[in-house]
NUMAR-167519 format. One record per atom (N, C-alpha, C, O, CB): x, y, z; residue in one letter. Coordinates in steps of 0.1 Angstrom, whole numbers, padded with zeros to 4 digits, always signed. Glycine has a CB too. Example, Ala and Ser with C-alpha at 12.3 -4.5 7.8 and 13.67 -1.06 7.14 Angstrom:
2
+0132-0057+0078A/+0123-0045+0078A/+0132-0033+0078A/+0142-0033+0085A/+0113-0045+0090A/+0128-0022+0071S/+0137-0011+0071S/+0129+0000+0079S/+0134+0011+0080S/+0141-0006+0057S/
This chain:
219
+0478+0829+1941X/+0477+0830+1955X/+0480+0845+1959X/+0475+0850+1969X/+0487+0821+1962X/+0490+0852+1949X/+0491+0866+1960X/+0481+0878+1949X/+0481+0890+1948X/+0512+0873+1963X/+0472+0868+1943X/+0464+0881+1935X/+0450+0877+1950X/+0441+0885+1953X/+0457+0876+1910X/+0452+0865+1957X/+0441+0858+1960X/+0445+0869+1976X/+0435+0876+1979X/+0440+0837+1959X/+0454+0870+1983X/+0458+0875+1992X/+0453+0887+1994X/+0447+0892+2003X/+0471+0874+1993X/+0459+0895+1976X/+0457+0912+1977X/+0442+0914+1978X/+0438+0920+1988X/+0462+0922+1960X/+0433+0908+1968X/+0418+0911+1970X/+0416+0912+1983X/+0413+0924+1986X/+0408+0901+1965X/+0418+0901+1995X/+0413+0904+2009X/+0416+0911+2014X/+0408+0915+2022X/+0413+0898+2016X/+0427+0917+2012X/+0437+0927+2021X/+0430+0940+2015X/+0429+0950+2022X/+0457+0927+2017X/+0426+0940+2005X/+0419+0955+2002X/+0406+0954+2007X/+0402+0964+2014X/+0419+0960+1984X/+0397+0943+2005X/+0385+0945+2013X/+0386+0950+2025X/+0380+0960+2028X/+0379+0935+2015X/+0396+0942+2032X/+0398+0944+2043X/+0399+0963+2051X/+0398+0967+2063X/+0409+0935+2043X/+0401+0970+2039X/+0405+0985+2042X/+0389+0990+2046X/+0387+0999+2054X/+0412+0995+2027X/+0380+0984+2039X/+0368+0990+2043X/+0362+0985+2056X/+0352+0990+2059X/+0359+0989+2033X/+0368+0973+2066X/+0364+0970+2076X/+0372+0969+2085X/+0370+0961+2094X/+0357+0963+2074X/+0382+0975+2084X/+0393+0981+2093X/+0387+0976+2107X/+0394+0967+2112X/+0395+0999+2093X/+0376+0979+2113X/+0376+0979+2127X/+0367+0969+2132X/+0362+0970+2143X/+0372+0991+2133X/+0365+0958+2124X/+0357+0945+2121X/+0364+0935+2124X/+0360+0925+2129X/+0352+0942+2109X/+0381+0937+2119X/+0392+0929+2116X/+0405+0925+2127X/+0415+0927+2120X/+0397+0936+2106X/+0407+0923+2134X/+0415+0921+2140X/+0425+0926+2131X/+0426+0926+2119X/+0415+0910+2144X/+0434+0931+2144X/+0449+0930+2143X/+0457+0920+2141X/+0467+0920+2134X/+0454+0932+2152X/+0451+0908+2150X/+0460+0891+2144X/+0455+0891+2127X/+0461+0886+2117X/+0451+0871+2156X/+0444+0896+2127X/+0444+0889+2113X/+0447+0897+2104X/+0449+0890+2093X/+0432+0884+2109X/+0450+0909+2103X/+0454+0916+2093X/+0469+0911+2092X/+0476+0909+2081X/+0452+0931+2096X/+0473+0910+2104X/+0494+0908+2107X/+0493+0890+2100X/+0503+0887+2094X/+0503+0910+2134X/+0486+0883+2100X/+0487+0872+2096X/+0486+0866+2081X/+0490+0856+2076X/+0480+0867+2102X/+0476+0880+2076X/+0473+0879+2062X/+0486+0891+2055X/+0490+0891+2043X/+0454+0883+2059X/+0489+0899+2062X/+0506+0908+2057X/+0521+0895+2059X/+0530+0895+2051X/+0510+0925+2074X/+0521+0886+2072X/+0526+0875+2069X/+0529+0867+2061X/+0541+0863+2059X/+0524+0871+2073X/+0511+0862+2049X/+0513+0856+2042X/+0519+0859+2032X/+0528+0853+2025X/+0507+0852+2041X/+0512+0871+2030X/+0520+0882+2017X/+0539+0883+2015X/+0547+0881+2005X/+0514+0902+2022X/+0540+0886+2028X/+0554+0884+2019X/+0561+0871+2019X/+0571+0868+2013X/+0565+0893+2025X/+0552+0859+2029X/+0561+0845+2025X/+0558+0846+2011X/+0568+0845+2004X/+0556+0829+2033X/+0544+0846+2004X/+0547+0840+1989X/+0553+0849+1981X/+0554+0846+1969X/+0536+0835+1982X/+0557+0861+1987X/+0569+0870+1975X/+0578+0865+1977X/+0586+0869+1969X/+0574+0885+1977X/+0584+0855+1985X/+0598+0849+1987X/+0601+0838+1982X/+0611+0831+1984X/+0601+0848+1998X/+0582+0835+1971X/+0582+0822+1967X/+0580+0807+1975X/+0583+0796+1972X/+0594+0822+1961X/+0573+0814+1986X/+0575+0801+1993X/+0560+0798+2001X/+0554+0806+2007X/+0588+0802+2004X/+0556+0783+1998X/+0545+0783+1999X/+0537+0778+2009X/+0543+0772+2018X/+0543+0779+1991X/+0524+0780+2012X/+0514+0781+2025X/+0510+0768+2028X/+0504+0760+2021X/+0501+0792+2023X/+0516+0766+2041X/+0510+0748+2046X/+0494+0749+2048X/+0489+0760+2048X/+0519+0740+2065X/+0489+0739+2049X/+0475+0733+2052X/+0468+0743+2063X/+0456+0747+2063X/+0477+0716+2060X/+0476+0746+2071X/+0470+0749+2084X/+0466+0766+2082X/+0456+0773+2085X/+0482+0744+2099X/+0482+0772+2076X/+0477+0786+2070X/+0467+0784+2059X/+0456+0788+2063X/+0489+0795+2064X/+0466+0780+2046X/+0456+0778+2040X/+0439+0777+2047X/+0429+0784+2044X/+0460+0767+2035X/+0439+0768+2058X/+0426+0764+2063X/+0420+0783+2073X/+0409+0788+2074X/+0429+0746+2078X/+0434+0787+2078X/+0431+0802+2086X/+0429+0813+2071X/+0420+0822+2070X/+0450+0807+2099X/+0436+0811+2063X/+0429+0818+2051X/+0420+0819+2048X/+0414+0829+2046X/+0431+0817+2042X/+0416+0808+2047X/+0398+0806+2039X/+0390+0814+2048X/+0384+0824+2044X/+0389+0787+2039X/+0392+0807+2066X/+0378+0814+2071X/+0385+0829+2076X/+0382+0831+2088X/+0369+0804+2086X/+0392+0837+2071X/+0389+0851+2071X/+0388+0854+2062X/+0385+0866+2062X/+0396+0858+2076X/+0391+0847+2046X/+0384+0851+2032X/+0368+0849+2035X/+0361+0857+2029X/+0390+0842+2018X/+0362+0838+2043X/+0350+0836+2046X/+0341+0851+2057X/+0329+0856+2054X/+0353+0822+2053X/+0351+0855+2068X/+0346+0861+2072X/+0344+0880+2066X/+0334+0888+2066X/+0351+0857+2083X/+0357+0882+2062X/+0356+0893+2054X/+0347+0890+2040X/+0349+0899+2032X/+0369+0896+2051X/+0340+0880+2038X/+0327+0882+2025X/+0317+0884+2029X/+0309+0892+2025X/+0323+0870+2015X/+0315+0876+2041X/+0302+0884+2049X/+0303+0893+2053X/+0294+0900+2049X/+0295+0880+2058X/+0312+0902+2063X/+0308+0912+2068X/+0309+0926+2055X/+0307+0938+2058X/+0316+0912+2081X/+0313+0921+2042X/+0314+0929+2032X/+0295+0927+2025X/+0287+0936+2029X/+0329+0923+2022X/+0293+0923+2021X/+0279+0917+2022X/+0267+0925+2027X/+0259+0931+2020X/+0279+0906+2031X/+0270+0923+2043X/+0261+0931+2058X/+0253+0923+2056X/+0250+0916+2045X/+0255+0947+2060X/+0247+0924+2067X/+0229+0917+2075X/+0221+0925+2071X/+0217+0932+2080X/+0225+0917+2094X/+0216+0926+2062X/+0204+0935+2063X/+0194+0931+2071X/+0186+0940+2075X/+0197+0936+2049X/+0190+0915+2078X/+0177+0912+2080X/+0181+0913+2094X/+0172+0915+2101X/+0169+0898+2073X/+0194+0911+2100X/+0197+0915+2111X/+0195+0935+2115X/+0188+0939+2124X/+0211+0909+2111X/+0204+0944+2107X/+0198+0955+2107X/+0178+0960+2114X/+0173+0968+2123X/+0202+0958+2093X/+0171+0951+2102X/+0158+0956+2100X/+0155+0951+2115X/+0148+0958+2123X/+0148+0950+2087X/+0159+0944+2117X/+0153+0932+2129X/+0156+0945+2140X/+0145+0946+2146X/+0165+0912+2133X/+0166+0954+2144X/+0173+0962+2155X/+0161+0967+2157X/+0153+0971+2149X/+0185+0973+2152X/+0161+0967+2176X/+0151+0977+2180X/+0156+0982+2189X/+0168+0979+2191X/+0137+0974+2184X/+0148+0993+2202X/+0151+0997+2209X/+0156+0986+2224X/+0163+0992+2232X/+0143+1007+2209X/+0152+0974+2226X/+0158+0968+2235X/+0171+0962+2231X/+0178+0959+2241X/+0150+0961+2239X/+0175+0959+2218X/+0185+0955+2214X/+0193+0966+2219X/+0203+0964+2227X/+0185+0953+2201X/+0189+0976+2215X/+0200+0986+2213X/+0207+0987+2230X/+0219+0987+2233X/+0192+1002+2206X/+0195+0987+2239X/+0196+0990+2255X/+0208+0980+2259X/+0218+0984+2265X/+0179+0987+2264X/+0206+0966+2256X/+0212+0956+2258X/+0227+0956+2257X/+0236+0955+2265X/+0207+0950+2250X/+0225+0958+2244X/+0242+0960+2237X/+0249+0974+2249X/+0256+0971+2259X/+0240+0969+2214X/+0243+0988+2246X/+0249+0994+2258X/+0253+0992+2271X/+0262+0997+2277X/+0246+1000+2260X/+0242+0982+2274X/+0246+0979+2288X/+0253+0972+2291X/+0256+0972+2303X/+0240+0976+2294X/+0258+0960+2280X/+0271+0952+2280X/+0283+0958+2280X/+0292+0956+2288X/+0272+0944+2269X/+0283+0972+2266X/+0294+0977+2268X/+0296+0987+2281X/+0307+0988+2285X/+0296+0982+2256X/+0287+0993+2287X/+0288+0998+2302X/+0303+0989+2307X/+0315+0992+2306X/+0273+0993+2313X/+0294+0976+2313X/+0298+0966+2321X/+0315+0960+2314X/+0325+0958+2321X/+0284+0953+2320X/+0315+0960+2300X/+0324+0953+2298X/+0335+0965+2302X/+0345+0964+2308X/+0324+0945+2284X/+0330+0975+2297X/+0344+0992+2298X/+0349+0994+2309X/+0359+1001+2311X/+0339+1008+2295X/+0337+0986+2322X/+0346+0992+2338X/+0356+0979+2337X/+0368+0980+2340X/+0335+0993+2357X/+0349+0967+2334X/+0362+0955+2335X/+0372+0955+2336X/+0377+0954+2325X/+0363+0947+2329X/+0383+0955+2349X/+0397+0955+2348X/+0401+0945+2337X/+0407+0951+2328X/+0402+0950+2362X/+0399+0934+2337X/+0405+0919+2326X/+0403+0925+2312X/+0405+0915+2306X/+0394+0901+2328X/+0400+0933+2305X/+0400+0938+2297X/+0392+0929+2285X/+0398+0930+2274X/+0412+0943+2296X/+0385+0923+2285X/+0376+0913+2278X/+0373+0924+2269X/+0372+0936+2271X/+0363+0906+2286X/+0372+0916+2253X/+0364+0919+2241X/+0370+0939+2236X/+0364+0947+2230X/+0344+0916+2247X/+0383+0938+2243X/+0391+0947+2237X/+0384+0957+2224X/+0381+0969+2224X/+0401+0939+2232X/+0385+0944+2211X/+0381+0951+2200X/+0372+0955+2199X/+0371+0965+2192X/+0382+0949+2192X/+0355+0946+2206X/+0347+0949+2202X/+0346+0966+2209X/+0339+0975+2206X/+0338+0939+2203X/+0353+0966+2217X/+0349+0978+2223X/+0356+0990+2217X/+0349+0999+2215X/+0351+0978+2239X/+0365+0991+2213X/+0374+0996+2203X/+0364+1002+2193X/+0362+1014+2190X/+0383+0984+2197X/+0358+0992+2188X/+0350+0996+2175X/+0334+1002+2180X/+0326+1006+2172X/+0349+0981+2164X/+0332+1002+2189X/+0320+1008+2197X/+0325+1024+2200X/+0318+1034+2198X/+0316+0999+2214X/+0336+1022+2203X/+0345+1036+2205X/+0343+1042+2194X/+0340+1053+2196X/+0360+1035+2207X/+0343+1039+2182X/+0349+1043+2168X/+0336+1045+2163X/+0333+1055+2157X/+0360+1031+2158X/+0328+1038+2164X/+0312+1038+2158X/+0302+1040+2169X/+0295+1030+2172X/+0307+1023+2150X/+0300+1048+2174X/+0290+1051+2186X/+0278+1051+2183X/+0272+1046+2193X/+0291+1062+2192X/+0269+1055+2173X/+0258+1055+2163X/+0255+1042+2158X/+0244+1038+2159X/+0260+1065+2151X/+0263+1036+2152X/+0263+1025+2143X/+0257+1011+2150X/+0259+1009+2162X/+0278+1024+2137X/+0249+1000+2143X/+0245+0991+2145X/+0256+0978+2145X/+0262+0977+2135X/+0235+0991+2137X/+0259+0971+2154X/+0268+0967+2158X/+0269+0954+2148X/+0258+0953+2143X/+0267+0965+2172X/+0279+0944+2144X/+0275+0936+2136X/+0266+0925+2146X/+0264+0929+2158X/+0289+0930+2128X/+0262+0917+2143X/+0254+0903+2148X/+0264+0895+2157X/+0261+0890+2168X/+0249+0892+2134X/+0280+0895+2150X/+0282+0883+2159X/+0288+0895+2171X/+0289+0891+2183X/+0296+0867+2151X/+0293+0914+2168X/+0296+0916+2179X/+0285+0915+2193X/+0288+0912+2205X/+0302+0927+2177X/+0273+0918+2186X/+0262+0919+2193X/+0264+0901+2204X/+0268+0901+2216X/+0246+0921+2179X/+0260+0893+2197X/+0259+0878+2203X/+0273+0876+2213X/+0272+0870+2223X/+0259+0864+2188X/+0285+0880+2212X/+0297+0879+2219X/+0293+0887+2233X/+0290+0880+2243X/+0311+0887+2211X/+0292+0898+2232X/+0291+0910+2240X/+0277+0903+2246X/+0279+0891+2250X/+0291+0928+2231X/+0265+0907+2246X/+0256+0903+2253X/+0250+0885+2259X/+0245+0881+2270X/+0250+0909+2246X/+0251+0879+2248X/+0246+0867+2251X/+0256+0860+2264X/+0252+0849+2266X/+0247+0858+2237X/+0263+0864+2270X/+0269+0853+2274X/+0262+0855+2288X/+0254+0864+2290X/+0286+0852+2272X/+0269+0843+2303X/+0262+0846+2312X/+0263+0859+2320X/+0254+0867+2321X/+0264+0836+2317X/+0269+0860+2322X/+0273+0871+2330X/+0269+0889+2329X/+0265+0895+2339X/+0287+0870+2326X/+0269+0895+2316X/+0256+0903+2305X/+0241+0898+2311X/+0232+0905+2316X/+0256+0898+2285X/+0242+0887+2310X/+0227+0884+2308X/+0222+0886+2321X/+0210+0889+2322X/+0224+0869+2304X/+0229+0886+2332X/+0228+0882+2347X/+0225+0898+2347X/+0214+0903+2349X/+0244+0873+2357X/+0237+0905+2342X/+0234+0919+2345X/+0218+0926+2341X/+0209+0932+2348X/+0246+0928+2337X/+0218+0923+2328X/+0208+0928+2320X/+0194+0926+2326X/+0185+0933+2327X/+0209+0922+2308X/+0196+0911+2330X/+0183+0906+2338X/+0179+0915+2348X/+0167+0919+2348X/+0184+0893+2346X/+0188+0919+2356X/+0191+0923+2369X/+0184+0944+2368X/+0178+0950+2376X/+0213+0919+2373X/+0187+0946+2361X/+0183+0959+2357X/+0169+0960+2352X/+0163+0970+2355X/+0192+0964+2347X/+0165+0954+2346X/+0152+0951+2339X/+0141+0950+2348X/+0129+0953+2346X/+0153+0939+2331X/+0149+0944+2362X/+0141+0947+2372X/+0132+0957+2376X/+0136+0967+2371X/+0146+0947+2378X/+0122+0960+2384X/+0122+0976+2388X/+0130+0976+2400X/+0131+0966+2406X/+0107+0983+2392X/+0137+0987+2405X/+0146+0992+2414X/+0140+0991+2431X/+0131+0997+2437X/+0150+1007+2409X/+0149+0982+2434X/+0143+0981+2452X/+0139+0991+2459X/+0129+0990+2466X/+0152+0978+2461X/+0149+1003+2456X/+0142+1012+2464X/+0142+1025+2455X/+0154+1029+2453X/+0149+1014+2480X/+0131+1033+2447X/+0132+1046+2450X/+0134+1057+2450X/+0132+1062+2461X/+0133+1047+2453X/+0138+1066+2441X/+0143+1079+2446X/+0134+1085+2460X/+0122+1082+2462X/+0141+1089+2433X/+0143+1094+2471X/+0138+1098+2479X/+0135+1091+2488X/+0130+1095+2498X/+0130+1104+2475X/+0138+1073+2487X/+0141+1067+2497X/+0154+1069+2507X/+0165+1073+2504X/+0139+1056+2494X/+0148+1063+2521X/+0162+1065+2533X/+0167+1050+2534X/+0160+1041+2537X/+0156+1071+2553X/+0179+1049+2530X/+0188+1035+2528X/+0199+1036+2541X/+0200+1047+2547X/+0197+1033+2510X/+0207+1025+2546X/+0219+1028+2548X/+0230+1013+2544X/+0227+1002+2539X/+0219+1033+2565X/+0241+1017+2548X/+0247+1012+2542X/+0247+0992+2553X/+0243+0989+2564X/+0261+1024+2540X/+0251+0986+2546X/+0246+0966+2551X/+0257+0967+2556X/+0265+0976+2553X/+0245+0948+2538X/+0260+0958+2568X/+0269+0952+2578X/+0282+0949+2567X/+0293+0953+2569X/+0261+0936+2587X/+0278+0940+2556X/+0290+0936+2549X/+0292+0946+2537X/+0295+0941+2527X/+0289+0920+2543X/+0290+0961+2536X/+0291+0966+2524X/+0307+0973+2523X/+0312+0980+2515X/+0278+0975+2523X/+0311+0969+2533X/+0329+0971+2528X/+0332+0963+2516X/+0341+0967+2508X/+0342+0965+2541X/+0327+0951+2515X/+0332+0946+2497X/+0328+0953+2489X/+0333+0949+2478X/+0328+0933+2491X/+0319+0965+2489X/+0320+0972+2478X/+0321+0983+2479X/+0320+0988+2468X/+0312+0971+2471X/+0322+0993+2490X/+0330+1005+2489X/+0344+1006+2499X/+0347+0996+2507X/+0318+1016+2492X/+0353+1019+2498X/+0361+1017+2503X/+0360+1015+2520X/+0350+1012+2527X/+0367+1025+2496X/+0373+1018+2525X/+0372+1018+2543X/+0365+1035+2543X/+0355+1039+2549X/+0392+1015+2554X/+0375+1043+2535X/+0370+1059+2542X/+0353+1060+2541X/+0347+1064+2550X/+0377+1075+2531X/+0347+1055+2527X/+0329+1054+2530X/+0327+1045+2539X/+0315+1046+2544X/+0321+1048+2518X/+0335+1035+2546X/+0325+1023+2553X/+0326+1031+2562X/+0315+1032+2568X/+0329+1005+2557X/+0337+1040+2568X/+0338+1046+2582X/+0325+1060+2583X/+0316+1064+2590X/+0356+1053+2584X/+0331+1065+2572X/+0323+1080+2570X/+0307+1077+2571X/+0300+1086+2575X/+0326+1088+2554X/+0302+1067+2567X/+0291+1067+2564X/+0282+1055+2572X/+0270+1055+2573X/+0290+1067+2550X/+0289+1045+2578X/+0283+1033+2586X/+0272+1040+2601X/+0274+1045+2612X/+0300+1021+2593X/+0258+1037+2592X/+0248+1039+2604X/+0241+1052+2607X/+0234+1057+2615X/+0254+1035+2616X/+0247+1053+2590X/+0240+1070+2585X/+0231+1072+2577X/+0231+1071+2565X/+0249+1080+2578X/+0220+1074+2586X/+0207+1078+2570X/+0212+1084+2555X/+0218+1094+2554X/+0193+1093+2575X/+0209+1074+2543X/+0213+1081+2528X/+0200+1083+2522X/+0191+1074+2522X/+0223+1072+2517X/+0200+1092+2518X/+0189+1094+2508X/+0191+1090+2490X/+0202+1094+2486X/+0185+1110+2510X/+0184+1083+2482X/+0190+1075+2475X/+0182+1093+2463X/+0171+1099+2464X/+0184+1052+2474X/+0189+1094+2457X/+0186+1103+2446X/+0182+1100+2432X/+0172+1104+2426X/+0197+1110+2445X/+0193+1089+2426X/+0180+1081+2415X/+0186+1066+2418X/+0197+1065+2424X/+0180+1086+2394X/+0177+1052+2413X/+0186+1044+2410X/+0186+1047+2391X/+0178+1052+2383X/+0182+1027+2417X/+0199+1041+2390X/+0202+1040+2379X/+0202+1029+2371X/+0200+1018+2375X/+0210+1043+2380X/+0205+1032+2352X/+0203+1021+2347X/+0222+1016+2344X/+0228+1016+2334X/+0192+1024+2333X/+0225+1014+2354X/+0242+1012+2350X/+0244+0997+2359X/+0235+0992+2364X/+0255+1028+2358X/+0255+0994+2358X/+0254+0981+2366X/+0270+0980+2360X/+0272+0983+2348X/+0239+0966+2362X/+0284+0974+2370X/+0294+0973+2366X/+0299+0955+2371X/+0309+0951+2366X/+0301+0986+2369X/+0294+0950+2378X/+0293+0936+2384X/+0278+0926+2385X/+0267+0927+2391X/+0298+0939+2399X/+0284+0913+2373X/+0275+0903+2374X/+0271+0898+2390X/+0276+0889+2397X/+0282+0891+2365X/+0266+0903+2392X/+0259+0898+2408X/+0243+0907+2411X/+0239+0918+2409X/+0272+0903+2424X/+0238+0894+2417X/+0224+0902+2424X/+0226+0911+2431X/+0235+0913+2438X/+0217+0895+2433X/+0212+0922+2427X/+0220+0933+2435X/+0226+0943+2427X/+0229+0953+2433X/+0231+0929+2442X/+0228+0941+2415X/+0241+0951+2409X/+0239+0960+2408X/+0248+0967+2408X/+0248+0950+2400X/+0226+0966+2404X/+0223+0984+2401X/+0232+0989+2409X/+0238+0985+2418X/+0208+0991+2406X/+0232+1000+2402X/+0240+1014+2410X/+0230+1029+2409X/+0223+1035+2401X/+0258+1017+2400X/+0233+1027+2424X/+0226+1042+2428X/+0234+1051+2434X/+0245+1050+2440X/+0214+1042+2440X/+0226+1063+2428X/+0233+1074+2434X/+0225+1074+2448X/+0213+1072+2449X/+0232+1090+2424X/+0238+1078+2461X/+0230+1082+2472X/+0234+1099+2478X/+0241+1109+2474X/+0234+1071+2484X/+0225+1097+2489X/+0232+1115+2495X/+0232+1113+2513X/+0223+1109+2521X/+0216+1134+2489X/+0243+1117+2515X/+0244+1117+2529X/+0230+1128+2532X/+0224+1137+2527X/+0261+1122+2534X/+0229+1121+2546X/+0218+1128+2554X/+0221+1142+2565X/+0213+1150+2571X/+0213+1115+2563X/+0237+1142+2563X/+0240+1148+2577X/+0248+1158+2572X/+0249+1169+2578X/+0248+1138+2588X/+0255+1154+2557X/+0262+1161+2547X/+0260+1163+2535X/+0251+1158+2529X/+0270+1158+2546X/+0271+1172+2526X/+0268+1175+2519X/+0276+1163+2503X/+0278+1167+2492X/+0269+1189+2522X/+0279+1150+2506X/+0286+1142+2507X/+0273+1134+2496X/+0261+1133+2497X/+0291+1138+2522X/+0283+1128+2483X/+0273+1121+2475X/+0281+1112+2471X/+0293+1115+2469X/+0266+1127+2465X/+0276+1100+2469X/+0290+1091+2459X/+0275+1077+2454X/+0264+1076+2460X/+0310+1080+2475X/+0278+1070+2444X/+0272+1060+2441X/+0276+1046+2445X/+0288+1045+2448X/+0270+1060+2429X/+0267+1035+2447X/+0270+1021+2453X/+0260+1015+2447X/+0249+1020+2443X/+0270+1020+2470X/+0265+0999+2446X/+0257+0989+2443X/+0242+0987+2454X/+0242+0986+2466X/+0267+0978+2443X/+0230+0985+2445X/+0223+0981+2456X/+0225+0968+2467X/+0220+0968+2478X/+0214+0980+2451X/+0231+0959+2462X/+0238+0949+2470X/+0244+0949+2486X/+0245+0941+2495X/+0248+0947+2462X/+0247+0963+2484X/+0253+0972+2494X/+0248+0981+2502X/+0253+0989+2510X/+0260+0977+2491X/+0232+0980+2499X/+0225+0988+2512X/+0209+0982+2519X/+0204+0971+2518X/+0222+1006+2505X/+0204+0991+2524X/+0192+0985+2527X/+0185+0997+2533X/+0188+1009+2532X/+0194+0972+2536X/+0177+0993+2537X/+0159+1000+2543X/+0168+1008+2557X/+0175+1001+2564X/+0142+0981+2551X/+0167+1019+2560X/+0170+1025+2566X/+0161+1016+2577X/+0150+1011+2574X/+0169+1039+2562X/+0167+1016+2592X/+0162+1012+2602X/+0168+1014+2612X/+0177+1007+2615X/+0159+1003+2602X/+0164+1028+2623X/+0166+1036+2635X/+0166+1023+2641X/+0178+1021+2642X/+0155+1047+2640X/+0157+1011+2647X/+0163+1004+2656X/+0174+0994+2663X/+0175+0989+2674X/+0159+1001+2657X/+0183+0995+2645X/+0195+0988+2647X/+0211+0995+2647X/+0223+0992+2645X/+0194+0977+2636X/+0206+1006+2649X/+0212+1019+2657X/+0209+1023+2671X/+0199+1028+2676X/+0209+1032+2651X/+0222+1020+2677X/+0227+1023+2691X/+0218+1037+2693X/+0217+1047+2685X/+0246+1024+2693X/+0212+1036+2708X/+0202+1045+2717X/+0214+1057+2715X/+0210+1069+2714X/+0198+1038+2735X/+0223+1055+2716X/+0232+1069+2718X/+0240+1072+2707X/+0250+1079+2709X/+0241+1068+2731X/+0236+1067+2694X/+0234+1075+2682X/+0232+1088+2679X/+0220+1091+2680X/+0227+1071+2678X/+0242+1100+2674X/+0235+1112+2673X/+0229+1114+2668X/+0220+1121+2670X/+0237+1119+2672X/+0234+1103+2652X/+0225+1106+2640X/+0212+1104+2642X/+0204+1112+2638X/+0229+1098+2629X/+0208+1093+2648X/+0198+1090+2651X/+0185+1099+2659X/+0173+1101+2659X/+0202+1080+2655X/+0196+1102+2665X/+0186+1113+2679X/+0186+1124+2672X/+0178+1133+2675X/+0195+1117+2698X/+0192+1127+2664X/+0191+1142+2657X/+0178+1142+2647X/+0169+1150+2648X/+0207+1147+2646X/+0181+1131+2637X/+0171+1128+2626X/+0159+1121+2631X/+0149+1124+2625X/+0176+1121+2615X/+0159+1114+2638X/+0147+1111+2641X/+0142+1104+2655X/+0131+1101+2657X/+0144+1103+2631X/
């Protein structure tokens, strides 16, 4: 058992960032219970096997997963990790960790399937793939309810002000319709910040008060 322990623990050096932390501290656990002579119940045994299981494959690699990689894979995967890196709740920690650490590199299969497949990615991903509502060089302003997504000083500074949208982008940091993010440009200033499209719309002089300056000035 502890010749069976050491082999994994040394594999394990070559996939350092594949590996959890629980599982490395769980397989250093076992190591010194059986230097103390004392032996591994059912349940550690059964958690042994499948990380002796998982450390043989990822020692192994996908080749047919590799060949398979293309450029929408690749788009995919970034755009998960975008989305997952603004996430306050800190979801999928390691995988991102190891995106950190391997920026070039082809992600394994199951990080790929974690990170993208689920709903929420997908919602985003969908959502971008779109073409963009409005535009560069379109005039937007900001929606009646777009205080849920920017602060009060933008809702004040900017409510019922022509923006000129400069690009939309391929970024998106919230599963919801709508989620692109564009860069905009005040009309009046020299004032730029980005927002969800969710949060604006079609510029329209008639739902601006007659005694609007902005309005009477620009148009």
């Amino acid at each position: 058992m502890k010749e069976r322990l050491e082999n994994t623990r040394v594999k394990i050096k070559d996939l350092h960032s594949l590996i959890s932390a629980w599982e490395e501290g769980f397989l250093e656990s076992l190591a010194k219970q059986v230097d103390k002579g004392k032996s591994l119940s059912v349940k550690q045994l059964d958690v042994l096997h499948r990380i002796e299981s998982k450390v043989e494959k990822l020692s192994k690699g996908d080749p047919e997963w590799k060949e398979g990689w293309n450029a929408d894979k690749e788009w995919q995967f970034k755009t998960a990790v975008t989305y997952y890196k603004a996430s306050v709740e800190g979801y999928f920690r390691q995988i991102l960790q190891w995106v950190a650490s391997n920026p070039d590199t082809i992600p394994p299969r199951s990080y790929y399937q974690k990170l993208v497949e689920n709903k929420y990615a997908q919602k985003i991903i969908t959502n971008l793939k779109k073409d963009p509502k409005y535009a560069a060089g379109s005039t937007v302003m900001l929606r009646a309810n777009a205080r849920q997504g920017v602060s009060y000083q933008v809702m004040e500074k900017f409510r019922n002000v022509p923006l000129f949208v400069v690009a939309p982008t391929g970024r998106a940091v919230s599963a919801a319709n709508g989620c692109r993010i564009y860069s905009v440009l005040s009309s009046v200033s020299a004032d730029s910040f980005e927002i969800e499209e969710r949060w604006i719309k079609k510029w329209n002089k008639k739902s601006i008060s007659k005694n609007s300056s902005v309005s009477e000035i620009l148009f």
